[in-house]
N, C-alpha and C positions, 0 to 999 in steps of 0.2 A: 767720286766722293764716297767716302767710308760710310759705312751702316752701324754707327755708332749709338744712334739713340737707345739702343739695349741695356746699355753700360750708365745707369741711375748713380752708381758709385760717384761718392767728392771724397777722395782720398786726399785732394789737394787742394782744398777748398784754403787760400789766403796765401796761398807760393806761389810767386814768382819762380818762371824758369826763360832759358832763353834756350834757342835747339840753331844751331849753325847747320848752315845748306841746307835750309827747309823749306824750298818752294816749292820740292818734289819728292818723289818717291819717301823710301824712309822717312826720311828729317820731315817732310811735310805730315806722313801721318804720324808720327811720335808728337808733332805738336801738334796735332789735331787734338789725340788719345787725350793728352795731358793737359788741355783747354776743356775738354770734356766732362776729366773729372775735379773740375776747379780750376786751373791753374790760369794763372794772368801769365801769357808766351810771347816773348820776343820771337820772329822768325826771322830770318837773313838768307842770303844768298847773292852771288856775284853780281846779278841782273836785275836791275831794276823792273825791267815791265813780270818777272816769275814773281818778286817778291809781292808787286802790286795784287797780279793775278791770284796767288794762296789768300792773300787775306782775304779779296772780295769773300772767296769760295768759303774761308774761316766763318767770317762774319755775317754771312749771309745764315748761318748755321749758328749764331748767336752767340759767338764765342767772343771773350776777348784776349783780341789778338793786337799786335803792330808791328810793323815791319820795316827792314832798313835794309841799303846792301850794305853788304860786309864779304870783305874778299880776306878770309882767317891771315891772308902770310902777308899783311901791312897791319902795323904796327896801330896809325893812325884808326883804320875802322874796328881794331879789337878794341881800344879804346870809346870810340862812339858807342859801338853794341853795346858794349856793360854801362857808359852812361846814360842811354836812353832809356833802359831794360829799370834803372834806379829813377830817371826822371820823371816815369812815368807814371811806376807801381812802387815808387820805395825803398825798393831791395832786390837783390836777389837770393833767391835760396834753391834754384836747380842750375846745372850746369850738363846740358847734354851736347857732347862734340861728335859731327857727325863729318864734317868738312874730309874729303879725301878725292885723290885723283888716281889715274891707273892711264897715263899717256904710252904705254907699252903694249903691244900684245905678241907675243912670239916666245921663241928662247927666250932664255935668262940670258943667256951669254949675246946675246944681241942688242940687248939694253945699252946704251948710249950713257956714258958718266952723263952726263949732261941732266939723262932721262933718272938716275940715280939718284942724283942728286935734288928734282923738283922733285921726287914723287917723297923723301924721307926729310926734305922740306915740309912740304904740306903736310904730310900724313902722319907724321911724328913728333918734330919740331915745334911745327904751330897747335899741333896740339899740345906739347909741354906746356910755348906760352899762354895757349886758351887759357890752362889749370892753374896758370901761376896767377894770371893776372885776377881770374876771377875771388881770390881767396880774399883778400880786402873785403869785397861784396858779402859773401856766406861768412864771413867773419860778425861783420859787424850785427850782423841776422842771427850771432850764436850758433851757427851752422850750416848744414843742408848736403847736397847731393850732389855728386857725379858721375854722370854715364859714360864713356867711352863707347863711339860704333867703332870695334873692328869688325874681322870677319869670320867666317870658320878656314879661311886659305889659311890665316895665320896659325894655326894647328897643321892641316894638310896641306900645301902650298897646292896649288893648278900647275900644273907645267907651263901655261900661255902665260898666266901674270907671276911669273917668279917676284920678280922684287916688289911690286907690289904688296906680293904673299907675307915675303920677308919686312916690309913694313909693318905691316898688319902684326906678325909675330911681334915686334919690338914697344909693340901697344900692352901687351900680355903683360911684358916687363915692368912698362911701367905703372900697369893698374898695381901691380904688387910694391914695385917700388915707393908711389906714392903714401903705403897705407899707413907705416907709422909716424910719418908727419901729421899728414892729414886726421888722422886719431886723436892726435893731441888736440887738435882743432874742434874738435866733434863735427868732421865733416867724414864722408862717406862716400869712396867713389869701385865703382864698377863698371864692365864693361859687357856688352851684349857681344855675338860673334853669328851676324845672317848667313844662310848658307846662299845657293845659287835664287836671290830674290829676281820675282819677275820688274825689273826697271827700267830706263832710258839709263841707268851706268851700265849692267851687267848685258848691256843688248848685245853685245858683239859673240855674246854666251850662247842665246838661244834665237839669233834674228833668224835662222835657218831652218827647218822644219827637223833636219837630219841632227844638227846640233842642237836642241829643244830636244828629240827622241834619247839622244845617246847621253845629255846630260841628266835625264831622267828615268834612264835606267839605271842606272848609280843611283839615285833616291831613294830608300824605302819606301817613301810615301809616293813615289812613282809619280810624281809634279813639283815644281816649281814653287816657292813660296810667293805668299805675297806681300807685299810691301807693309800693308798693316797689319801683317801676322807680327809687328816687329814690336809694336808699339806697346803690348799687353806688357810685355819683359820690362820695357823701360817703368811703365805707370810704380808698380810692381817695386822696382829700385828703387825709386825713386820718393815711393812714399813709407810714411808710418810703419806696414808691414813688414820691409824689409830692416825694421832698425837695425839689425845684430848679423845683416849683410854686408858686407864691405869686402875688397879683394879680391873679388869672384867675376867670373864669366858665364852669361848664360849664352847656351849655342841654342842657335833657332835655325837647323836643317832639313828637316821632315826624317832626320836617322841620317844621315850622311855621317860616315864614318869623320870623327876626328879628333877622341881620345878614349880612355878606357874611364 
């Protein structure tokens, strides 16, 4: 559990948001953060007994939270998510997509069409229709917010998760793509980009002591992030302060090389 009670901040005191694949890692403390500083959060996730389990830990912590699964690449539970996330609190007016998979590790050139094809499915695709579907919602609220989780691969790709990388990259695209629609709108989306976060995704990174050593000699900050180092960036996006934000990526890698 995050050591959040420091953060008195209600930046979001009256928004709704809803944070996709947040039982764990990332997605869970992002919806922690942003329960924290007010926010009423849908969480989801594939798995029922994860989703069950985040909220006790939410709630216990006094936040309010609710939870449903939602598996992002059926049509049907993008649909529930966004009507319960309004059933419950009204509206929406944050939108943070954090849904992604990486069923590859090796070459690029060993990747499977198959494997191609789910990972720019999930990680691209359903994120297009997360953004599409939700605009009805932040419309009728007058506005609100979008975060995008890529990652910093998508600037530096990993040689193990090539396409993955190259998914992540095509996120970049479309945080820029979307923005002079979304302007019109008065809505607001950006993307955050973790570098090597200590998780249950990135485990195949560092489960080794020798792989943990040589991935963090490459860090300037010479460690691993962690999972709610992630979650300040979104708060951040996503509220009042950043109004005159839109378009942008913040990298959260302790200096990890991944633009100028």
């Amino acid at each position: 559990m995050s050591n959040l009670g420091k953060y008195k901040c209600k930046r979001l005191d009256g928004k709704v948001a809803i944070v996709t694949a947040s039982s764990l890692g990332i997605g869970y403390c992002i919806a922690e953060r942003l329960a924290h500083e007010g926010a009423k959060v849908v969480i989801s996730s594939r798995k029922k007994h994860l989703v069950d389990k985040a909220v006790e830990k939410l709630r216990e912590q006094g936040l309010e939270v609710h939870g449903t699964v939602c598996h992002v690449g059926l049509e049907e539970d993008r649909e529930k998510l966004f009507k319960l996330a309004t059933d419950l609190y009204g509206g929406l007016d944050i939108l943070v997509s954090n849904a992604a998979i990486n069923p590859s590790f090796g070459s690029v050139f060993d990747t499977e069409e198959e494997t191609w094809d789910k990972i720019f499915e999930i990680n691209v695709k359903d994120t297009f229709l997360l953004c599409k579907e939700a605009l009805p919602y932040l419309e009728k609220r007058k506005g609100g917010s979008i975060v995008i989780v890529s990652s910093i691969a998508g600037f530096t790709p990993f040689e193990v998760i090539g396409a993955y990388s190259i998914s992540k990259t095509a996120l970049f695209g479309m945080v820029k793509a979307f923005v002079p629609e979304l302007t019109k709108r008065n809505i607001r989306i950006n993307a955050i980009a973790p570098g090597v976060i200590k998780t249950k995704f990135t485990q195949a990174m560092w489960e080794t002591r020798d792989i943990e050593k040589s991935t963090e000699a490459i860090i300037p900050m010479k460690r691993l992030g962690r999972p709610e180092e992630c979650s300040g960036a979104v708060a951040f996006l996503v509220s009042d302060d950043a109004s005159y934000v839109t378009g942008e990526t913040i990298v959260i890698g302790g200096g990890l090389v991944s633009r100028l």
